[in-house]
C-alpha positions in Angstrom: -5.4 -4.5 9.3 -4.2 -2.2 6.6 -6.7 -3.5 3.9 -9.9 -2.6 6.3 -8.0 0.5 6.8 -7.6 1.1 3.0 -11.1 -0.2 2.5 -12.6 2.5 5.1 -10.7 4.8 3.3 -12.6 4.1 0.0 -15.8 4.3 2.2 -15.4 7.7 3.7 -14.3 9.4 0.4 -17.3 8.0 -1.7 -19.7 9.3 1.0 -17.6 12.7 1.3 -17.3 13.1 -2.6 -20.8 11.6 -4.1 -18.5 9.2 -6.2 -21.4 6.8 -6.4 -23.4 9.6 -8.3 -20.7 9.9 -11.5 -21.7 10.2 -14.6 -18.6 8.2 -16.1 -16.9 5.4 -14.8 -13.8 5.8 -12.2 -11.6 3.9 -10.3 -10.9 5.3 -6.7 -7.4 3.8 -5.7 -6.8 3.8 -1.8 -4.0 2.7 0.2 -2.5 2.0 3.8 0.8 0.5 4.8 2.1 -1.0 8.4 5.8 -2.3 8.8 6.7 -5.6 10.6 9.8 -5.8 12.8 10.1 -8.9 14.3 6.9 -9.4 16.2 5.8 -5.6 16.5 3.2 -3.7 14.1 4.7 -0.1 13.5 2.6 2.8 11.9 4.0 6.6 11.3 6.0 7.2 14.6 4.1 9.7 17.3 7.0 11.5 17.9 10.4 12.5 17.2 11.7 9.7 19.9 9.6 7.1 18.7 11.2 7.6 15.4 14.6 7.8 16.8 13.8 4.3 18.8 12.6 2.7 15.3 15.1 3.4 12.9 18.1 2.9 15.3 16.0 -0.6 15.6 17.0 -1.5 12.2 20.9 -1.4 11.9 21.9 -4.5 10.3 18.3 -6.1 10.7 15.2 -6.3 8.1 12.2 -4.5 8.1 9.0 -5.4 6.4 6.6 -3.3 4.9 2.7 -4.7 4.4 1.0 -2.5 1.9 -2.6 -2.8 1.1 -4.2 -1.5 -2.1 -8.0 -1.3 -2.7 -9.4 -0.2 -5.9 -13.3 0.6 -6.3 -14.9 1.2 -9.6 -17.5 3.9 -9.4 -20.7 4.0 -9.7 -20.7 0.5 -9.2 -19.1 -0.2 -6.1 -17.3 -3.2 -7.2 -14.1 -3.3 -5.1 -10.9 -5.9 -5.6 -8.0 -5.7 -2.9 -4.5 -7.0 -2.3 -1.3 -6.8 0.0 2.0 -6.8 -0.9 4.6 -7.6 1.4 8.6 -6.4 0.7 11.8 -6.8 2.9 14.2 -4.0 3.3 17.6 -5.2 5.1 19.9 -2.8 6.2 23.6 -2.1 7.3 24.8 -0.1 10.2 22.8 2.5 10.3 25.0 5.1 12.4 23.6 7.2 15.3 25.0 10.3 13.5 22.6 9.3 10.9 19.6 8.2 12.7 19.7 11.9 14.3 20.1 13.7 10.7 17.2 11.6 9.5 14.9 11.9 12.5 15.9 15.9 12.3 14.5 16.2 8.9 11.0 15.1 10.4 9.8 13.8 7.0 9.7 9.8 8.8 7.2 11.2 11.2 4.8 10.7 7.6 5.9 7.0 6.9 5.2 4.2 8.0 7.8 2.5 10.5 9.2 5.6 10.4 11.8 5.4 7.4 12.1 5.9 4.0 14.1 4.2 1.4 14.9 7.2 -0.6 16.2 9.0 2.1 19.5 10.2 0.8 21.2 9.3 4.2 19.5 5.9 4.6 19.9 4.9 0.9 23.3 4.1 1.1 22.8 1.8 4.1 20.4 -0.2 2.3 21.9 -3.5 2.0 19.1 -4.9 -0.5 15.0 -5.1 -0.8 13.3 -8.4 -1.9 11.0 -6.0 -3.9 10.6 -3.8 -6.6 10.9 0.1 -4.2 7.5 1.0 -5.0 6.6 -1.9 -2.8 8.6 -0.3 0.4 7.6 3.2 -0.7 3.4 1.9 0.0 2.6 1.4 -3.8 3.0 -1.3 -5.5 2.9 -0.7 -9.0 1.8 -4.5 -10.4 -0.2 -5.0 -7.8 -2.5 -2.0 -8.8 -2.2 -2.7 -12.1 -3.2 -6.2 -11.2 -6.1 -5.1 -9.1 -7.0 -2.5 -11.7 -7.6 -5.0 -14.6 -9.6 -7.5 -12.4 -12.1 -4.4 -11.2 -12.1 -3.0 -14.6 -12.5 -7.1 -16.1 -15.4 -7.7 -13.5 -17.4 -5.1 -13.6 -17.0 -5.3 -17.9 -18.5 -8.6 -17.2 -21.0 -8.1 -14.5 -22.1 -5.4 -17.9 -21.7 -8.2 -20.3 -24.1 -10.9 -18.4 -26.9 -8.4 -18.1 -26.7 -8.2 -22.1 -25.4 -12.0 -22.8 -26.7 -14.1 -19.4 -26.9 -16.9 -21.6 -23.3 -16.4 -23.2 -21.9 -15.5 -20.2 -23.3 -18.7 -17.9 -21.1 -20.9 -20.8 -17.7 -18.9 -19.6 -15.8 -19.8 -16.2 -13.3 -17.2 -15.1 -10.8 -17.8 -12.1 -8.8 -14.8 -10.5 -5.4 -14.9 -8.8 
């Protein structure tokens, strides 16, 4: 779900933007993240209760995050995409807390409706199977990863309309 989300993303801001008429290359990066607990799909929390219910949810349990990354070369449309799953486990998270955070409002923008860096919930982190940028919705190695396979495909998709016979020899395999 969140890479056709991040992919329709992509879509709408190429048509909005022109992006396919650029005169130099680009990448356009777009994102979208869901959290898993236990068997239920949470987005951004509708309201101020709904965020209350969630992050109470999570004392001494884990969370997952899915994040999906797109990246779309432009003009040429070429897109590569990926998902990156990390765990957040937490302590007791104490109502006193759960009521600061959820006060604040700013985890009515995230997904699950928490954030890591929170300087309330940080503390009650108990560990994350990921590098932060993961929980926080971008993955740094994964764009980086996606990045250099656009950037390597579309440099090749360039090469084989210069060097067909060249480039027929050559077997490539992504990860």
């Amino acid at each position: 779900m969140p890479i056709l989300i991040a992919k329709a993303k992509a879509s709408v801001l190429i048509k909005r933007h022109d992006l396919y008429d650029l005169k130099e290359p680009a990448l356009l990066i777009t994102a979208d993240q869901i959290v898993l607990y236990r068997t239920n799909v949470r987005e951004k929390p509708e309201n101020l209760s709904e965020a209350t219910e969630f992050l109470s949810s999570y004392s001494n349990d884990a969370v997952s995050t899915v994040s999906a990354i797109v990246v779309t070369h432009l003009p040429s449309g070429v897109q590569e995409s990926g998902v990156d799953i990390a765990t957040v486990y937490w302590k007791n998270i104490p109502d006193e807390v759960v009521v600061r955070v959820v006060e604040r409002g700013e985890v009515l923008q995230s997904a699950g409706g928490f954030k890591v860096e929170d300087p309330d919930l940080n503390p009650l982190v108990k560990g994350i199977d990921r590098p932060v940028d993961s929980v926080m919705g971008f993955p740094v190695d994964l764009v980086k990863k996606l990045m250099l396979a656009v950037t390597h495909t579309t440099s090749t998709a360039t090469d084989s309309a210069v060097h067909s016979e060249a480039q027929s020899e050559c077997k490539y395999s992504h990860k």
